[in-house]
N, C-alpha and C positions, 0 to 999 in steps of 0.2 A: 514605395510600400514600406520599407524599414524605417523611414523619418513617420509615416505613420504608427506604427508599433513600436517606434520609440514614446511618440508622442504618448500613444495611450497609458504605456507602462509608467511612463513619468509623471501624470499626472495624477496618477493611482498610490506611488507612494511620499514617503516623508525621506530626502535623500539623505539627511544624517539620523535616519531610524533604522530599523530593521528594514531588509527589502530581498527580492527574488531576482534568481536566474532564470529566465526564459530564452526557450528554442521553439520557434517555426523551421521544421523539417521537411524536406520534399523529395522523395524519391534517392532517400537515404541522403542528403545535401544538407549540408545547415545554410537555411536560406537569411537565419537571423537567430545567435547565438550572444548573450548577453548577461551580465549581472548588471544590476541597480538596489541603491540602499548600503545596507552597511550589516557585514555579515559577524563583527564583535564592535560595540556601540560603546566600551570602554577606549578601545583603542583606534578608531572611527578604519578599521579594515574591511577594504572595500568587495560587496560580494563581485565573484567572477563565474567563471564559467566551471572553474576546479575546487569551490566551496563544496565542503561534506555538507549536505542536510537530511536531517532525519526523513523519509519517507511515507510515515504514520501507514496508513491501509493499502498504500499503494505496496508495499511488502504482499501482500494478497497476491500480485499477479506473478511472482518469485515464488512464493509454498504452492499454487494449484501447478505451474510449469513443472516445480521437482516431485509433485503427485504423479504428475500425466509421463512427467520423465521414468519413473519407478512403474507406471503400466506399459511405456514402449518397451522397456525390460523384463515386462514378463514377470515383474514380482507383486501384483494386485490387479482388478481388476475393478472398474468404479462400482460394480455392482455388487463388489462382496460388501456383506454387513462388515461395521468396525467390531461389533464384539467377536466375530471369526481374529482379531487381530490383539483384541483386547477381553479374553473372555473374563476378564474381575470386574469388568464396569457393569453397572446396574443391568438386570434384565429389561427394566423398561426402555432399553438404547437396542434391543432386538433387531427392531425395524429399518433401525437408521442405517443408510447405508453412504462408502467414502463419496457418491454424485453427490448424496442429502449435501453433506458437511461441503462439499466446494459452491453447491448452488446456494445454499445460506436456506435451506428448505428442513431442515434437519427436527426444527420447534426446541432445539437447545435453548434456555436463557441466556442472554449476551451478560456474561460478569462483569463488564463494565456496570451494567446499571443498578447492580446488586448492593444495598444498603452498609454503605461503610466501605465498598472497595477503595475509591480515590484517598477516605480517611485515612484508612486503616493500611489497605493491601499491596498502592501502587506504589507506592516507595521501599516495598521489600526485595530481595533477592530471593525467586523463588523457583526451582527446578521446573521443569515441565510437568513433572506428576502431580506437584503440591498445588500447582497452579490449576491442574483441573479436579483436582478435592474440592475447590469453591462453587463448583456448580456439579460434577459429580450427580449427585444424588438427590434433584431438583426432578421437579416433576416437568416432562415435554408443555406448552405452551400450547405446541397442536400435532394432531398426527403425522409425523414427518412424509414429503411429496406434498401435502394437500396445499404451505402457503409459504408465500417466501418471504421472511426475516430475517433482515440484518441482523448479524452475531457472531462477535468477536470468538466464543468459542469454539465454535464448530474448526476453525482454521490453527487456534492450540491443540487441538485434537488431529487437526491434518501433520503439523510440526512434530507432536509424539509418534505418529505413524512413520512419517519419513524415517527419526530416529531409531524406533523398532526394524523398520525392512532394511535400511543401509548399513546398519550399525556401528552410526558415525551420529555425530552432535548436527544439530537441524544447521548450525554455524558452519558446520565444518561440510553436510552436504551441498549447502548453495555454494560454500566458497568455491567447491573443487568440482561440481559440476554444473555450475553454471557461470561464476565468477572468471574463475580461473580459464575457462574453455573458451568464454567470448571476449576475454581480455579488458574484463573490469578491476583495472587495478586501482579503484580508487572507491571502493564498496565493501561495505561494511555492515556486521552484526553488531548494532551500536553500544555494544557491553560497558556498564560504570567501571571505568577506571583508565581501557583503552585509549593510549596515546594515538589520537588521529588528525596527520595535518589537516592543516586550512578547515579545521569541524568548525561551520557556523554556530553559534550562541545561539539562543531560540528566547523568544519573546513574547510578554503580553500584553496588552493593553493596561494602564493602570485605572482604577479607579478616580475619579475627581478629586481632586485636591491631597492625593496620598505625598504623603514628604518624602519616601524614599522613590519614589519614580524621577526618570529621567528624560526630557523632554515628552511626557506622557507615557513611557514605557516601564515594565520593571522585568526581570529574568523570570522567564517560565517555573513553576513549580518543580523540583524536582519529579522524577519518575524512573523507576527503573526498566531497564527494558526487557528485562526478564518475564515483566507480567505483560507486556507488547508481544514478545516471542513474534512466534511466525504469523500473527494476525497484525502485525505492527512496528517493529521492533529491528529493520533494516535503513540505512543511510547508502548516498549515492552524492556523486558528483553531477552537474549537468552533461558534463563530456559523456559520463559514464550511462546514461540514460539513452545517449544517442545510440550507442553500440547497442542496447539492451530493445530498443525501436528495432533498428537493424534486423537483430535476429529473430524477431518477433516475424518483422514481413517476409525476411527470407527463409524459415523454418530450419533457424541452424541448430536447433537443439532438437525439437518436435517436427515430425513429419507433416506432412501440407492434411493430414484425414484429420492430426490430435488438434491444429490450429483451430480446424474449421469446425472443430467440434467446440471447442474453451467457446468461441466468438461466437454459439450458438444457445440461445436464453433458453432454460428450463421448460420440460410440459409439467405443469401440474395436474393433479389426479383429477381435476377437473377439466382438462383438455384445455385451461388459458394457459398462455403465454407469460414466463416470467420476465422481468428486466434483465435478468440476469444468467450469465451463462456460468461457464468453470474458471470462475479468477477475474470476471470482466463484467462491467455494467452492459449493457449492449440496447442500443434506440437508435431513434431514426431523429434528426434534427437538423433543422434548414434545409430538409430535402436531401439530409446525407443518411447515410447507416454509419455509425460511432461505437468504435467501441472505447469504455475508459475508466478512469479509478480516481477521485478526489481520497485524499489523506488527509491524517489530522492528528498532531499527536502532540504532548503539550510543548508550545513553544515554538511548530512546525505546521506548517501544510502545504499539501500537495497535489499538483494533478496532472497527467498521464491523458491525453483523448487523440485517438488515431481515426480518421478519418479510413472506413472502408472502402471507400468505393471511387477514395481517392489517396495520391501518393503523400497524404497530408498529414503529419501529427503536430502538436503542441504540448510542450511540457513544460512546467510553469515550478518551481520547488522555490518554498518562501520561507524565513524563519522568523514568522507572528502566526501565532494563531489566530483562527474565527476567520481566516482572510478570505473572499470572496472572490478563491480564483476563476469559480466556473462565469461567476459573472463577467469577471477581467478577460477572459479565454472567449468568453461570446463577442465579445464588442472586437479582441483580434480576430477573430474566426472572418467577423462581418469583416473586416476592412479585408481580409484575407480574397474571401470568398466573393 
């Protein structure tokens, strides 16, 4: 089985390009624990298993944890409205309550897609307040409950919340309750300037015939991570993902009701079913229930899929973008399964 999922993995990437760490876990076991590729491509160093990679969205299933961690403490409850927490934000945000903003049900515009952000916005150093002055005062999309939309807002709006109830920095909440508690000591708020060992280089495809690329690749665009925050904007090792699986199945932070609630998809006002629960895409595939998180952030991606109804996860963290883990994750899934 491992010379198969090696097989797979190696014929997926370019071994003196960028490449990923990949875990098959089983009943908290690393049954296949691995880097391949090359995690800085100037100095051909090789990914491992203790390579930093950005985690793009997969940050998501870390801001809904320390939500649901701040309702087992009794300081929110997912039903209150955010303007009860925020009464200066528009009245047309009345409605919206903190389940809206974790289920992605909210009708916030996602300010990635907003004209000029990447231009103009992604590269700046911008507080959590200033960063939702960008969409602030945008008109809802749809009546928040009625559909479910992806949107990186709603989860910098989770991050200010955190900040406001703990009254600690969204950084300093995860590190010290959750970092610190399950013993991720190789996890990070991936902040410009932070000295971080073994931080993979992140990557992108280049263009045809560009001069400055290097065997087809050139260094991801800059971005700061400020405008990621708590929708994007966390790094991990693979070791450190395992721990983070861990406590996920054994409920070492959340009780066995808040788990089975995050893993349980949205009703909408119209009594369908969403994809999605509090922090977790949630479906049924190959005959399994999954719950999981693809990431993507520039120079990065990732993905996170645990198997419900088995003692099975996969985590895959890559430094290229656009990369096609879910595809790469089905084809181990099959030899897996």
């Amino acid at each position: 089985m491992i010379s198969a999922i090696d097989s797979i993995v190696e014929a997926s990437i370019d071994p003196q390009g960028p490449g990923l760490a990949v875990a098959v876990v089983q009943n908290g076991d690393c049954l296949h624990c691995k880097g391949y590729g090359q995690a800085t491509m100037e100095w051909s160093t090789p990914i491992t298993t203790d390579t930093v990679f950005r985690l793009g969205s997969l940050t998501k299933t870390f801001t809904a944890t320390a939500v649901l961690l701040l309702q087992q403490q009794g300081k929110l409850h997912l039903s209150d409205a955010i303007t009860t927490y925020f009464p200066d934000f528009s009245p047309h945000w009345n409605a919206i309550t903190i389940e809206h903003l974790l289920t992605h049900t909210a009708g916030i515009k996602n300010y990635n897609d907003l004209d000029g952000f990447i231009r103009i916005w992604s590269r700046a150093d911008l507080t959590p307040r200033e960063l939702t002055t960008l969409f602030a005062d945008l008109p809802l999309e749809f009546t928040p409950g009625t559909r479910f939309a992806y949107t990186n807002s709603g989860y910098v709006l989770l991050g200010l919340l955190i900040e406001t109830l703990s009254g600690m920095s969204y950084d300093e909440f995860i590190r010290t309750q959750i970092f610190v508690p399950l013993g991720m000591k190789r996890s990070y708020y991936m902040l410009r300037g932070a000295i971080i060992p073994e931080r993979a280089a992140g990557y992108v495809l280049a263009a045809e015939n560009n001069p400055h690329a290097y065997r087809g690749y050139l260094h991801a665009p800059f971005r700061s991570m400020t405008t990621s925050y708590a929708s994007g904007g966390l790094g991990a090792t693979l070791d450190d993902m395992l721990i983070w699986d861990n406590a996920l199945r054994t409920n070492r932070l959340l009780s066995e009701d808040l788990q089975k609630r995050a893993l349980t998809p949205a009703t909408l006002a119209n009594n369908q079913t969403s994809i999605y629960g509090l922090g977790w895409f949630v479906e049924e595939r190959q005959g399994h229930k999954i719950a999981y998180y693809p990431g993507e952030v520039e120079g990065f991606s990732s993905l996170m899929m645990r198997y419900l109804d088995l003692p099975l996860t996969l985590i895959l963290l890559a430094n290229l973008s656009s990369w096609d883990l879910e595809g790469l994750a089905a084809k181990i899934s099959e030899a897996l399964l």
